[in-house]
N, CA, C and O atoms as a Tripos MOL2 file, in Angstrom:
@<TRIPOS>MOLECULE
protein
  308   307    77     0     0
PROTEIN
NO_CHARGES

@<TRIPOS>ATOM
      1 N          63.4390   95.5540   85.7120 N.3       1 UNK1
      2 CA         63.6750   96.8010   86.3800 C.3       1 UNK1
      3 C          64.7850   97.5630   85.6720 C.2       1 UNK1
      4 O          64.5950   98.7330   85.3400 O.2       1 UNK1
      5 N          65.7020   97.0720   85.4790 N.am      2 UNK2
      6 CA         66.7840   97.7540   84.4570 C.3       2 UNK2
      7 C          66.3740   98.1370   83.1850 C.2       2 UNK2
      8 O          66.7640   99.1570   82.6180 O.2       2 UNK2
      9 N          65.3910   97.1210   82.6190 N.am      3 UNK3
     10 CA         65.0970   97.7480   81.2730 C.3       3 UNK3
     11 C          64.5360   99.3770   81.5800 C.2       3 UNK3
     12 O          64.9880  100.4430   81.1610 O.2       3 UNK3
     13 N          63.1930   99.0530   82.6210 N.am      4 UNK4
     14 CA         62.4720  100.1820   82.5010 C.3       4 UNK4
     15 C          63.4550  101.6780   83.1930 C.2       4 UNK4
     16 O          62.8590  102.7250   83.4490 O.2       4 UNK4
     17 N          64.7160  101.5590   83.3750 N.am      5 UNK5
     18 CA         65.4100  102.4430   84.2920 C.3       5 UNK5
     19 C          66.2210  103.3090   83.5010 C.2       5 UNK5
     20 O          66.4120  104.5110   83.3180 O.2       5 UNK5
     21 N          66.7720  101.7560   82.9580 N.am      6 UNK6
     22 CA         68.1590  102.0580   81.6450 C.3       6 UNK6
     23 C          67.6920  101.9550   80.1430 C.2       6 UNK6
     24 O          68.3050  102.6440   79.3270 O.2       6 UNK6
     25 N          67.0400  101.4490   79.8690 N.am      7 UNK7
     26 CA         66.6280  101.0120   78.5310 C.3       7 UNK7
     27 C          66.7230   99.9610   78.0770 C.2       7 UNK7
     28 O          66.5810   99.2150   79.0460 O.2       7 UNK7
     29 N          66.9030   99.2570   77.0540 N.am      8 UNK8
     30 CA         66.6690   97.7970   76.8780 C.3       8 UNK8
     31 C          67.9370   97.8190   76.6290 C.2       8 UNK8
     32 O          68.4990   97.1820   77.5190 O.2       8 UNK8
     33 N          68.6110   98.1880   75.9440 N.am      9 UNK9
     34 CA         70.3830   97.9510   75.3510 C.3       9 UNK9
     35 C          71.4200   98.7320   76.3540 C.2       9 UNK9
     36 O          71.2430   99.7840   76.9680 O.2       9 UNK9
     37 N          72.1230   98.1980   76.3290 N.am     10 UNK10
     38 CA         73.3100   99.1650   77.3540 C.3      10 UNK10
     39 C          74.4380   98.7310   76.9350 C.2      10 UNK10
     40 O          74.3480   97.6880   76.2870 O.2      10 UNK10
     41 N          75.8140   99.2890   77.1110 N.am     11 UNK11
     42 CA         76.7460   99.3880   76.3690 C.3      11 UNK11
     43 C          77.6890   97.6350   76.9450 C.2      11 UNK11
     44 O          77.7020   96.9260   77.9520 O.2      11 UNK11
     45 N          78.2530   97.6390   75.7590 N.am     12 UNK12
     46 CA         78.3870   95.9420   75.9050 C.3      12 UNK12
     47 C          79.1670   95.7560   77.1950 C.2      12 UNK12
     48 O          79.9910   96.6560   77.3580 O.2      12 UNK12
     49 N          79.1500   95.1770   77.8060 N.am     13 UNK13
     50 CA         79.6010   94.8580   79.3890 C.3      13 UNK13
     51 C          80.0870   93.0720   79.3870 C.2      13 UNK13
     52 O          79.6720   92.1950   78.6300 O.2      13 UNK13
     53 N          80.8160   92.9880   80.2050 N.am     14 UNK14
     54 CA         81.5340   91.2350   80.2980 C.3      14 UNK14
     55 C          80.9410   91.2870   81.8960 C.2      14 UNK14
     56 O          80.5110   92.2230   82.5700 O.2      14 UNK14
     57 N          81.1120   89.9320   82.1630 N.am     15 UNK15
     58 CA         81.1070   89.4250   83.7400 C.3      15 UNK15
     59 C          82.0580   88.2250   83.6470 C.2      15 UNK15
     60 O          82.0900   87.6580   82.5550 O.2      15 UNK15
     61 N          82.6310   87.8800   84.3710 N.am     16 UNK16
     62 CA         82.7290   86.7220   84.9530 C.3      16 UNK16
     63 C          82.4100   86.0810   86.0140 C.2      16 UNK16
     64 O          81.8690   86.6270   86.9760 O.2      16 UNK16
     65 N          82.7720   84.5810   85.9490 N.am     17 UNK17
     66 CA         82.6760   83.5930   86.9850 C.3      17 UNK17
     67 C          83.3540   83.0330   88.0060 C.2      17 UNK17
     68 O          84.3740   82.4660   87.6150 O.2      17 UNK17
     69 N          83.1180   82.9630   89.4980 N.am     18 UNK18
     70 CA         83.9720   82.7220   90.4870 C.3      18 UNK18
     71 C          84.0990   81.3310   90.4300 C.2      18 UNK18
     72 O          85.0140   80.8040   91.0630 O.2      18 UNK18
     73 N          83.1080   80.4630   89.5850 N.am     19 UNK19
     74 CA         83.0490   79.2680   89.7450 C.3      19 UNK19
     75 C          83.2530   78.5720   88.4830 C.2      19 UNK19
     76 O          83.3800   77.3710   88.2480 O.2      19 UNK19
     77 N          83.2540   79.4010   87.8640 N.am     20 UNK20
     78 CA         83.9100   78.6710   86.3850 C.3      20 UNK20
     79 C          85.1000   79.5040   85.7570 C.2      20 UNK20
     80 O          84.9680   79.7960   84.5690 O.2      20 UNK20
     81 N          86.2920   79.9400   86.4350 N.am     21 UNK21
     82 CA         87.4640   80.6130   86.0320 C.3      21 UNK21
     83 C          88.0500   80.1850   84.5050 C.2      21 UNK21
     84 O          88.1760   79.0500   84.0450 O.2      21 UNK21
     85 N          88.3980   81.6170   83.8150 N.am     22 UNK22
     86 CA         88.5730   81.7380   82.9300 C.3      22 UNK22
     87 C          87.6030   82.4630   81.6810 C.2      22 UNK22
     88 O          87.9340   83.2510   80.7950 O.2      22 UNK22
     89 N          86.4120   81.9140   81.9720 N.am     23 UNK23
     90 CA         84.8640   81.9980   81.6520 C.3      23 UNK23
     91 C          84.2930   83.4810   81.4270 C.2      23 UNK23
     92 O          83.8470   83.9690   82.4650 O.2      23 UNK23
     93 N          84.2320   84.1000   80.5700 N.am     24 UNK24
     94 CA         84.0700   85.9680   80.1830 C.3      24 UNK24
     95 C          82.7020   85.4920   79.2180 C.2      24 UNK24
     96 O          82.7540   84.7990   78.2010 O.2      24 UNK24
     97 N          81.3360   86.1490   79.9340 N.am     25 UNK25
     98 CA         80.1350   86.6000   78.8400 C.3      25 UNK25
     99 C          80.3520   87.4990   78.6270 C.2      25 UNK25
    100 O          81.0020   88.1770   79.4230 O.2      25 UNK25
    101 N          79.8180   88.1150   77.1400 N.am     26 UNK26
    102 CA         79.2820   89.4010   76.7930 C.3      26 UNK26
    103 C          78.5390   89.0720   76.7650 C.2      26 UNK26
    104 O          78.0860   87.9340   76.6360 O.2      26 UNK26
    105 N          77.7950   90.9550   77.0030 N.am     27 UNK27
    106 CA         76.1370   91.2720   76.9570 C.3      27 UNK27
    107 C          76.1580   92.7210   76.2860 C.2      27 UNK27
    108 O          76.9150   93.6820   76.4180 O.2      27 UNK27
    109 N          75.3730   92.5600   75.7530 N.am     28 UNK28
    110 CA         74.3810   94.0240   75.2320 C.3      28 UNK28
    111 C          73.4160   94.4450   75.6900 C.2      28 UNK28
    112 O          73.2910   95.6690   75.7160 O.2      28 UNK28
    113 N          72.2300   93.4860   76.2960 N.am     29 UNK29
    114 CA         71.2310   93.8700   76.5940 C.3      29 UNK29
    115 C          70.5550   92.8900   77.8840 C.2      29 UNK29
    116 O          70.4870   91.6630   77.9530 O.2      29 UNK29
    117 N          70.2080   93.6800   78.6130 N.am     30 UNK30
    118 CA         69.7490   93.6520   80.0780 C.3      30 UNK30
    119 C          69.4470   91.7060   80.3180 C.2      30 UNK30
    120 O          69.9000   90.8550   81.0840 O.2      30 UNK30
    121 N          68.1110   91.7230   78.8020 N.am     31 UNK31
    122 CA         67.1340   90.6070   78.4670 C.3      31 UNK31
    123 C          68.0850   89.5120   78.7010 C.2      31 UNK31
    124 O          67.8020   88.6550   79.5380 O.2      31 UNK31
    125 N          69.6090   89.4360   77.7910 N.am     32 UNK32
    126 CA         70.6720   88.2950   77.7050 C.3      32 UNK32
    127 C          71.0690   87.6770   79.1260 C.2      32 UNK32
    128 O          71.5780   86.6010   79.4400 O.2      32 UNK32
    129 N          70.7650   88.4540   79.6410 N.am     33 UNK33
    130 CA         71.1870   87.8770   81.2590 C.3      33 UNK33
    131 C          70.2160   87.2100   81.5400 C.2      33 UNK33
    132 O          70.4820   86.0210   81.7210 O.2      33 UNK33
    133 N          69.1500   87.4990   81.6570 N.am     34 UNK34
    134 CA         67.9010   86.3090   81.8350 C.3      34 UNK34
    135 C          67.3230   85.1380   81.1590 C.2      34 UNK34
    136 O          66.6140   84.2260   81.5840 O.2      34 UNK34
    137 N          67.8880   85.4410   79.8080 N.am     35 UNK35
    138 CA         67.7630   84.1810   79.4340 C.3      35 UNK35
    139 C          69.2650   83.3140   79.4300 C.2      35 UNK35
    140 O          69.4250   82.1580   79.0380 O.2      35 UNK35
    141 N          69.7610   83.7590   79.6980 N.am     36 UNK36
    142 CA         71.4090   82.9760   79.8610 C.3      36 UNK36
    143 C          71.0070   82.2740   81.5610 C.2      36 UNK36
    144 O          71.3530   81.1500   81.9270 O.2      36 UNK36
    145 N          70.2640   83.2020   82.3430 N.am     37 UNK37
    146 CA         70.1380   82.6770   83.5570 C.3      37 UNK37
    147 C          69.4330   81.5510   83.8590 C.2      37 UNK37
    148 O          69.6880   80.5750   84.5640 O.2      37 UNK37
    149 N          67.9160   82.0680   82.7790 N.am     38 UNK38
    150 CA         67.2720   80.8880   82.9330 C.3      38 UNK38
    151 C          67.7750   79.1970   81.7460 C.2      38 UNK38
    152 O          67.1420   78.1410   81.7190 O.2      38 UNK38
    153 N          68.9720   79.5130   80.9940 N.am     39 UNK39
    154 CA         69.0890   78.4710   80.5760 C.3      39 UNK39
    155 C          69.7070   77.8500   81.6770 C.2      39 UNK39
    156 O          69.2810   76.9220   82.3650 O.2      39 UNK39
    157 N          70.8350   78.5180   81.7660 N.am     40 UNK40
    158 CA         71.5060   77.6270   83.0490 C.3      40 UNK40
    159 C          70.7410   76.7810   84.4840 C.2      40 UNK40
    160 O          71.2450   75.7340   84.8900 O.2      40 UNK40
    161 N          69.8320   77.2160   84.9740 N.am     41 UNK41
    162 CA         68.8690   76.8990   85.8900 C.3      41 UNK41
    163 C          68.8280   75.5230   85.1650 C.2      41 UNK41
    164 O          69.5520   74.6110   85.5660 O.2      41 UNK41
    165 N          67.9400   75.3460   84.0400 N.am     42 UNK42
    166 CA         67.8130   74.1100   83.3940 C.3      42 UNK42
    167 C          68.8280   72.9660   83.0480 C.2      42 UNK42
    168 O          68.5220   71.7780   83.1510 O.2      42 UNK42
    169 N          70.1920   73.4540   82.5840 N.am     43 UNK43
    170 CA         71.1340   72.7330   82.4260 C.3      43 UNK43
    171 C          71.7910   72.1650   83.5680 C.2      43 UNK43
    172 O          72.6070   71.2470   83.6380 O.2      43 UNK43
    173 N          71.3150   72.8350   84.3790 N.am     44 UNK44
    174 CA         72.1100   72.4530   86.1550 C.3      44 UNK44
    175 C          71.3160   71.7340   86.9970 C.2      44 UNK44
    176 O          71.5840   71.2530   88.0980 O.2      44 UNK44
    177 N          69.6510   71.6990   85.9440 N.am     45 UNK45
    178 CA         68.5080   70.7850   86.9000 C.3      45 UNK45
    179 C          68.0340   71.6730   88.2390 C.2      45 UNK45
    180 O          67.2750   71.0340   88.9680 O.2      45 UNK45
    181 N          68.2920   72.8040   88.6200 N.am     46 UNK46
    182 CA         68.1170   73.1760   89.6550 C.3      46 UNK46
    183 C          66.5620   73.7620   89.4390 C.2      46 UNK46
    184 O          65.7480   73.9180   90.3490 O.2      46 UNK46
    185 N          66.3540   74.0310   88.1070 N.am     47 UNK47
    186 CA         64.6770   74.4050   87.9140 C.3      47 UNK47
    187 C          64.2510   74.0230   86.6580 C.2      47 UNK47
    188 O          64.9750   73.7670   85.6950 O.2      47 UNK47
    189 N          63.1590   73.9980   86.7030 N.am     48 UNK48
    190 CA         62.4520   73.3250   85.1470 C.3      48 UNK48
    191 C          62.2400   74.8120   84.5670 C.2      48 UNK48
    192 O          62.2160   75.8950   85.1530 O.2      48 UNK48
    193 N          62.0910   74.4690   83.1630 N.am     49 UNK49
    194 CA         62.3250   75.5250   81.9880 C.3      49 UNK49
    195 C          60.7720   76.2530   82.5460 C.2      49 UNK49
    196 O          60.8790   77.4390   82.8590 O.2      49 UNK49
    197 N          59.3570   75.6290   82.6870 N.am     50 UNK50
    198 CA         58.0140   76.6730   83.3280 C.3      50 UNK50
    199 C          58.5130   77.0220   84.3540 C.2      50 UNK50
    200 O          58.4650   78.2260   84.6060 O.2      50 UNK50
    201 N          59.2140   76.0430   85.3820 N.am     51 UNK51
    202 CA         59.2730   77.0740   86.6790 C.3      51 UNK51
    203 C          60.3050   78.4600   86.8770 C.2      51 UNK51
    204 O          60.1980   79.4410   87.6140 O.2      51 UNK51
    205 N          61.2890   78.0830   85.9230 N.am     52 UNK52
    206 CA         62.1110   79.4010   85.3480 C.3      52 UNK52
    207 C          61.2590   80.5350   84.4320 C.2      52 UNK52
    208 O          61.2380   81.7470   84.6510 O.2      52 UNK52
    209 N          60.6830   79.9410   83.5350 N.am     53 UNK53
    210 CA         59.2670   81.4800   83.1960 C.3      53 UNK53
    211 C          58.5820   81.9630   83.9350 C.2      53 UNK53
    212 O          58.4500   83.1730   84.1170 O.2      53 UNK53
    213 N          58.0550   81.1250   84.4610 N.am     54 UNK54
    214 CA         57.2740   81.6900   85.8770 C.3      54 UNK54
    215 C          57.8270   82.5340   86.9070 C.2      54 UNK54
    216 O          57.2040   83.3720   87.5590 O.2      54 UNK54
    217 N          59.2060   82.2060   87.0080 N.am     55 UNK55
    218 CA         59.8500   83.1740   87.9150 C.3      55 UNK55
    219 C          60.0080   84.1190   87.2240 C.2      55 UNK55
    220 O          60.1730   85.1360   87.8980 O.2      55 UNK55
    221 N          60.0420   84.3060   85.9870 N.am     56 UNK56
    222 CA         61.0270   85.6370   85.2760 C.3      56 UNK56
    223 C          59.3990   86.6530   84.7760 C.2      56 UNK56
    224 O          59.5130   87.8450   84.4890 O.2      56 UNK56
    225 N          58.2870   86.0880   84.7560 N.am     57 UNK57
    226 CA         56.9800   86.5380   84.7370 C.3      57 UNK57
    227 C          56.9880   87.2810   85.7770 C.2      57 UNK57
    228 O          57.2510   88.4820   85.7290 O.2      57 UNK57
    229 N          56.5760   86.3770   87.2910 N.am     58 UNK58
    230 CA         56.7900   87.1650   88.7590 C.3      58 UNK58
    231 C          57.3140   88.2160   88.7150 C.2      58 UNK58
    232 O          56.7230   89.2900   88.8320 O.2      58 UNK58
    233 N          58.7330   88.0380   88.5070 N.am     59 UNK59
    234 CA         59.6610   89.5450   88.9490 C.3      59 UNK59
    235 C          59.2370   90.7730   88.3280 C.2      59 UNK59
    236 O          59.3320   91.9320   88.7320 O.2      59 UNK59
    237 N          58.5500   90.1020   86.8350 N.am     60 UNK60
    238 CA         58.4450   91.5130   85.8120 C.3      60 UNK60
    239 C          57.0630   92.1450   86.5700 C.2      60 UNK60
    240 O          56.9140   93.3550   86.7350 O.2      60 UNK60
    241 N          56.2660   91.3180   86.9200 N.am     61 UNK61
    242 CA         55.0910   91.4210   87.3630 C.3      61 UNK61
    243 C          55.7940   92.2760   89.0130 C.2      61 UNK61
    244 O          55.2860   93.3950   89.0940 O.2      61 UNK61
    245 N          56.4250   92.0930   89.7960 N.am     62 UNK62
    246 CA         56.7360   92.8620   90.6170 C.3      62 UNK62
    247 C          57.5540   93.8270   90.8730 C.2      62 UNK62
    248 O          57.6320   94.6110   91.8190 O.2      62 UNK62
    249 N          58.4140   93.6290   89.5200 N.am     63 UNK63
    250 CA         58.7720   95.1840   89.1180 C.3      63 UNK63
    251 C          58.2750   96.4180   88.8000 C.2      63 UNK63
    252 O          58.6700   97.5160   89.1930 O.2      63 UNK63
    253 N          56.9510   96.0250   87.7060 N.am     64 UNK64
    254 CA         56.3710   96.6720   87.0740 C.3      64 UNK64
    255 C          55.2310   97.2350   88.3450 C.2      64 UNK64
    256 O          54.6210   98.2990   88.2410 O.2      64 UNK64
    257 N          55.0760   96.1590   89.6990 N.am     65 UNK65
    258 CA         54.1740   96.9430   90.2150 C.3      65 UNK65
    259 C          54.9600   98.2100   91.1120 C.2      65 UNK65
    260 O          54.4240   99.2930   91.3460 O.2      65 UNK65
    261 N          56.1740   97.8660   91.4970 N.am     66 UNK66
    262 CA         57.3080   98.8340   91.9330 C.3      66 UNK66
    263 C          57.0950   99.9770   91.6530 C.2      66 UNK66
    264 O          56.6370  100.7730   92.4720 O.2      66 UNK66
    265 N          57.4920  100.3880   89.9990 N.am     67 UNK67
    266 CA         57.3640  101.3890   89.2540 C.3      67 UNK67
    267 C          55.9140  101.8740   89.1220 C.2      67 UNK67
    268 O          55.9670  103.0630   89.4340 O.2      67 UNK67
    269 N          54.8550  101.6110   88.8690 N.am     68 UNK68
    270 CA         54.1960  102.0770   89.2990 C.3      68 UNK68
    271 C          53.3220  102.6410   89.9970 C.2      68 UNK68
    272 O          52.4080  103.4080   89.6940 O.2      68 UNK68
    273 N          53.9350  101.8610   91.7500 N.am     69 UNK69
    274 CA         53.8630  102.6260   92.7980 C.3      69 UNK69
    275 C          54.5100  103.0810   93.6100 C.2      69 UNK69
    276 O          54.2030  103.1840   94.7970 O.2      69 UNK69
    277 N          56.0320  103.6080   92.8240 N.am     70 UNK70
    278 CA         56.9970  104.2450   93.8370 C.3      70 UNK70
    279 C          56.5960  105.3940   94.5770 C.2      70 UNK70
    280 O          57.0230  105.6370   95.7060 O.2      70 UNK70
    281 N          55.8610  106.0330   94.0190 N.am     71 UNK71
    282 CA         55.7410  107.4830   95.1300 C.3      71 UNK71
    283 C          55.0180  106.6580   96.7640 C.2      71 UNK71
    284 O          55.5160  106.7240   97.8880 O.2      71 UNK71
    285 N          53.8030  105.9730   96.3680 N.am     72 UNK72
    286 CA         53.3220  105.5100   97.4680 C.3      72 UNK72
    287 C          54.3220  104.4570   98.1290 C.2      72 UNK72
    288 O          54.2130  104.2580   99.3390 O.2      72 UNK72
    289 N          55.1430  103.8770   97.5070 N.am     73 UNK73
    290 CA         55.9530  103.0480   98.4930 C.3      73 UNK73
    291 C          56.6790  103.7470   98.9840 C.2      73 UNK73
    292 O          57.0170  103.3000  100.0810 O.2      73 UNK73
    293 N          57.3850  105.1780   98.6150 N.am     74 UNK74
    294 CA         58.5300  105.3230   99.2880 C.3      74 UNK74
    295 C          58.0940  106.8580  100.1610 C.2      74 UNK74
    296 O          58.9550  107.6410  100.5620 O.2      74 UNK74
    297 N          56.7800  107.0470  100.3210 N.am     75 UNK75
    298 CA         56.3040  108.4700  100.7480 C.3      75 UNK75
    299 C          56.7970  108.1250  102.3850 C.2      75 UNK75
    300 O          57.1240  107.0180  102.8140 O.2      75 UNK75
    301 N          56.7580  109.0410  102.9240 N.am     76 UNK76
    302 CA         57.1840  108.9150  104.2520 C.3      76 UNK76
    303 C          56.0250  109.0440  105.1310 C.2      76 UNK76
    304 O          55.2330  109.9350  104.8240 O.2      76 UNK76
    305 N          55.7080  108.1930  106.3750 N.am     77 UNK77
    306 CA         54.7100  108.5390  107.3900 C.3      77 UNK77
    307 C          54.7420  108.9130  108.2830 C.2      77 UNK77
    308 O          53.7010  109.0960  108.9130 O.2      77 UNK77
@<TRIPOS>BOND
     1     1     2 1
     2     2     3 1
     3     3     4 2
     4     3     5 am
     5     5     6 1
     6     6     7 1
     7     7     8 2
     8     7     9 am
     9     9    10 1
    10    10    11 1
    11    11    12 2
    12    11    13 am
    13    13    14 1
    14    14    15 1
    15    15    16 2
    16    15    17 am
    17    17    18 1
    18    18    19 1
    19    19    20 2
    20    19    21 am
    21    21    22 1
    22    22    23 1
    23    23    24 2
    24    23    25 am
    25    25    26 1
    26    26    27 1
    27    27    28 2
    28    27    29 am
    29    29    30 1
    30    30    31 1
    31    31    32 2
    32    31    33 am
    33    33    34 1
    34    34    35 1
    35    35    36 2
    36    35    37 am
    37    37    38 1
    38    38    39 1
    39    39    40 2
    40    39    41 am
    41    41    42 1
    42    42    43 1
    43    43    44 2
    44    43    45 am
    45    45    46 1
    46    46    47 1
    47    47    48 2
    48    47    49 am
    49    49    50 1
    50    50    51 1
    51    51    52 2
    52    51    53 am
    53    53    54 1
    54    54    55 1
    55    55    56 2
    56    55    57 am
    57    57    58 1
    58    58    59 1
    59    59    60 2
    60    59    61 am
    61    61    62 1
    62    62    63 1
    63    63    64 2
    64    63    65 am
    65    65    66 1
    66    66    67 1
    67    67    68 2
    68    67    69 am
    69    69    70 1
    70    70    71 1
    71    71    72 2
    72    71    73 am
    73    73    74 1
    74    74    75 1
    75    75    76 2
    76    75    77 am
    77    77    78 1
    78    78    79 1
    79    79    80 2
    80    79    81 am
    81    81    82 1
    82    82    83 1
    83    83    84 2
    84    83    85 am
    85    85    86 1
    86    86    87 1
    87    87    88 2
    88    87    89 am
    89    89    90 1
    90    90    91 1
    91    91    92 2
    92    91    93 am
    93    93    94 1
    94    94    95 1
    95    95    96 2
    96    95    97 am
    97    97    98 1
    98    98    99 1
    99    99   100 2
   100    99   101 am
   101   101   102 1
   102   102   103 1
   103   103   104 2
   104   103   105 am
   105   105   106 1
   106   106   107 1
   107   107   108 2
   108   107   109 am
   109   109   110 1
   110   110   111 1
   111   111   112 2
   112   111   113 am
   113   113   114 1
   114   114   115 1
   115   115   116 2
   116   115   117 am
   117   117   118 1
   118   118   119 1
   119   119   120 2
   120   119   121 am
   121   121   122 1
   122   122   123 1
   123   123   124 2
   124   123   125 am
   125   125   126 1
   126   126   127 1
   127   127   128 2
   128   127   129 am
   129   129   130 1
   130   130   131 1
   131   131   132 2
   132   131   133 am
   133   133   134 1
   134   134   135 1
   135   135   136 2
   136   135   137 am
   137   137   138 1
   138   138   139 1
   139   139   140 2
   140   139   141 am
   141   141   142 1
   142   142   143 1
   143   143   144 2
   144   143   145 am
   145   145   146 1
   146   146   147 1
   147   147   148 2
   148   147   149 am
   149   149   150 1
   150   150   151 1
   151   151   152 2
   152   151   153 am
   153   153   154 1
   154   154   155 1
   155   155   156 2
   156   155   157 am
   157   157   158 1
   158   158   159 1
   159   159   160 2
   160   159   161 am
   161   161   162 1
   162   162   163 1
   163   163   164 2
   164   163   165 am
   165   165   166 1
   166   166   167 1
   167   167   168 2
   168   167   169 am
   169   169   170 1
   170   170   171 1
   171   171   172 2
   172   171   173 am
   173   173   174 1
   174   174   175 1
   175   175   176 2
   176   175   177 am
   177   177   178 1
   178   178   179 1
   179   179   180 2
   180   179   181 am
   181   181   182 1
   182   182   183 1
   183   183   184 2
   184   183   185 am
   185   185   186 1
   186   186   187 1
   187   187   188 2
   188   187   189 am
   189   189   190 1
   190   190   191 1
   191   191   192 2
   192   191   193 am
   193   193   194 1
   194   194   195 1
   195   195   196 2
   196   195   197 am
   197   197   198 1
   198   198   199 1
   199   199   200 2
   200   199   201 am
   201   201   202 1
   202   202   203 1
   203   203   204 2
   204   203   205 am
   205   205   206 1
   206   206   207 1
   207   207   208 2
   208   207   209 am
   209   209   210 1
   210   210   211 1
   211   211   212 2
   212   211   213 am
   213   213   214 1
   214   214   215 1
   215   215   216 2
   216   215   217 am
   217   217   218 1
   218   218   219 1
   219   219   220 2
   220   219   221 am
   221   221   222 1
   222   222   223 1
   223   223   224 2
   224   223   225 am
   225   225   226 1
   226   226   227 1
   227   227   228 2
   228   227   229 am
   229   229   230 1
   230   230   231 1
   231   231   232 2
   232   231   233 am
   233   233   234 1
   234   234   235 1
   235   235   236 2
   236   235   237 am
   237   237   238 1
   238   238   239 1
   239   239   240 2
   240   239   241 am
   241   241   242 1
   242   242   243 1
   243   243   244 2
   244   243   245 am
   245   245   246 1
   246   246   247 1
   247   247   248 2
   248   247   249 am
   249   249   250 1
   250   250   251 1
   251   251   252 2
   252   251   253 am
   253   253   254 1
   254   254   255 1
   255   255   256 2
   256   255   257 am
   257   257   258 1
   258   258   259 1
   259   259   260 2
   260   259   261 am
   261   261   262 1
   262   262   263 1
   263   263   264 2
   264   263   265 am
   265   265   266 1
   266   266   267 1
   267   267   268 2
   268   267   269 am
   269   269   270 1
   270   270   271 1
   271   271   272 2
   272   271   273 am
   273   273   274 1
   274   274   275 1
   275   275   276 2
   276   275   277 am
   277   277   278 1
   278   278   279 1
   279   279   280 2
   280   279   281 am
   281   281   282 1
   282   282   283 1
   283   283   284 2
   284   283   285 am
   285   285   286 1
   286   286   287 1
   287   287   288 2
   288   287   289 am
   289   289   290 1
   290   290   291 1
   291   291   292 2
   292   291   293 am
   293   293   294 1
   294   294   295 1
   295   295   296 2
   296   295   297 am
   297   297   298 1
   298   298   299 1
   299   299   300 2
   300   299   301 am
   301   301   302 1
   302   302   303 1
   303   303   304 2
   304   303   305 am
   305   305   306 1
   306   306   307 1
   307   307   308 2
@<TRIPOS>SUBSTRUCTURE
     1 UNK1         2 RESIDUE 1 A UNK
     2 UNK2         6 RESIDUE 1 A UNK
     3 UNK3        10 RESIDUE 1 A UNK
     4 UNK4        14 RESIDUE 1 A UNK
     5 UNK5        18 RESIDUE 1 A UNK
     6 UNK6        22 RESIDUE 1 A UNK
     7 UNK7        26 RESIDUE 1 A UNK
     8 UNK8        30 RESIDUE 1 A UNK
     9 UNK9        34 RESIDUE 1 A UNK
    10 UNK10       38 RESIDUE 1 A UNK
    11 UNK11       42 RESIDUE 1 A UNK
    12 UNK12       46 RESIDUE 1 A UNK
    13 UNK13       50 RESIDUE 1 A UNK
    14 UNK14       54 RESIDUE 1 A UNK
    15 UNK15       58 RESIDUE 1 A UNK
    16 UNK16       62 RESIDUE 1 A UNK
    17 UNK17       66 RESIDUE 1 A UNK
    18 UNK18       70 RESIDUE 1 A UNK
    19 UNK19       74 RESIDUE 1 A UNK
    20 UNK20       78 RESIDUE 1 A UNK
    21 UNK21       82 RESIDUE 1 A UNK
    22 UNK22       86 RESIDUE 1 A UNK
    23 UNK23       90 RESIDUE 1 A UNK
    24 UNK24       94 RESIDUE 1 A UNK
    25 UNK25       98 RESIDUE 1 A UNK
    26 UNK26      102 RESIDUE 1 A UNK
    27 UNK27      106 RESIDUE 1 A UNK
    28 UNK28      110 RESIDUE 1 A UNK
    29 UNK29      114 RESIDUE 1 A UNK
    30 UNK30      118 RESIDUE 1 A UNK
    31 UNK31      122 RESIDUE 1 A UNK
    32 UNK32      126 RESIDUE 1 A UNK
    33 UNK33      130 RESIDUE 1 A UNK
    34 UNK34      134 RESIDUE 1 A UNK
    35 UNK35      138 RESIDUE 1 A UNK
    36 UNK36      142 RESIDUE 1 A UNK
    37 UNK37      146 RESIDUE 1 A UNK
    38 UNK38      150 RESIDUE 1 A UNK
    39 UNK39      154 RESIDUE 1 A UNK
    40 UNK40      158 RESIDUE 1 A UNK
    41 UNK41      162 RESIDUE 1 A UNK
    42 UNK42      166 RESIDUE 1 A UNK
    43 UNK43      170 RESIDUE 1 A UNK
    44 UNK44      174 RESIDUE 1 A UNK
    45 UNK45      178 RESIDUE 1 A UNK
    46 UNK46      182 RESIDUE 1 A UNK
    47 UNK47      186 RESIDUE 1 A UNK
    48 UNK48      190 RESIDUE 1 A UNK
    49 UNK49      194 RESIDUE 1 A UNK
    50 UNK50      198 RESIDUE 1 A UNK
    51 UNK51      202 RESIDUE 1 A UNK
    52 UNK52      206 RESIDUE 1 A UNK
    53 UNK53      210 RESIDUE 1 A UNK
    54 UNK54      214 RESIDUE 1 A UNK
    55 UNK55      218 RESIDUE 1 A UNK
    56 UNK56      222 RESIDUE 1 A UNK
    57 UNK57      226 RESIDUE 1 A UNK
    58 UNK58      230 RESIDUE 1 A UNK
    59 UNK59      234 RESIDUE 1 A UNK
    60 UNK60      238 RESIDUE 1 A UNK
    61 UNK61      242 RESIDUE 1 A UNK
    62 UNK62      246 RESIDUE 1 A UNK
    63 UNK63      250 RESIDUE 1 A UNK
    64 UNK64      254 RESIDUE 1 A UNK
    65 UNK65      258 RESIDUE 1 A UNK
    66 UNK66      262 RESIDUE 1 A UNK
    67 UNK67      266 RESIDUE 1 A UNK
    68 UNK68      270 RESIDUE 1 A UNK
    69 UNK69      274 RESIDUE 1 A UNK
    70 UNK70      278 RESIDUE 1 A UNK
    71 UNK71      282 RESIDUE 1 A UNK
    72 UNK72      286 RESIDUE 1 A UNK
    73 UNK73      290 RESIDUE 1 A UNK
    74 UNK74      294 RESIDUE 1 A UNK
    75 UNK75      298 RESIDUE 1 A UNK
    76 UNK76      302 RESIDUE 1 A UNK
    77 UNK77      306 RESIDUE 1 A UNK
């Protein structure tokens, strides 16, 4: 959803962590967050590396249907 909003690159941005203090990513681009997300999922065991594609498939898949039916989702009745 950000790609298709903002574009694929956006100006380099940090985050940090409440749970790992000290801890500063950079990012450039939207994509780095998702795959940084879905590595971590794996390294933490909390999801397997398909069931992390599969999720990141889904979302695009329900983003993309978002965008191309915002007028009808958000028309008023």
């Amino acid at each position: 959803m950000l790609t298709a909003l903002a574009g694929p690159r956006t100006a380099p941005f940090t985050l940090t962590s409440g749970t790992a203090p000290g801890v500063v990513r950079s990012y450039t681009a939207w994509h780095q967050l998702t795959l940084e997300n879905m590595d971590a999922r794996v390294w933490l065991g909390i999801h397997t590396r398909l069931a992390d594609e599969a999720g990141v498939e889904l979302g695009t898949d329900v983003a993309e249907y978002g965008l191309n039916h915002a007028r009808s989702l958000f028309r008023s009745h």
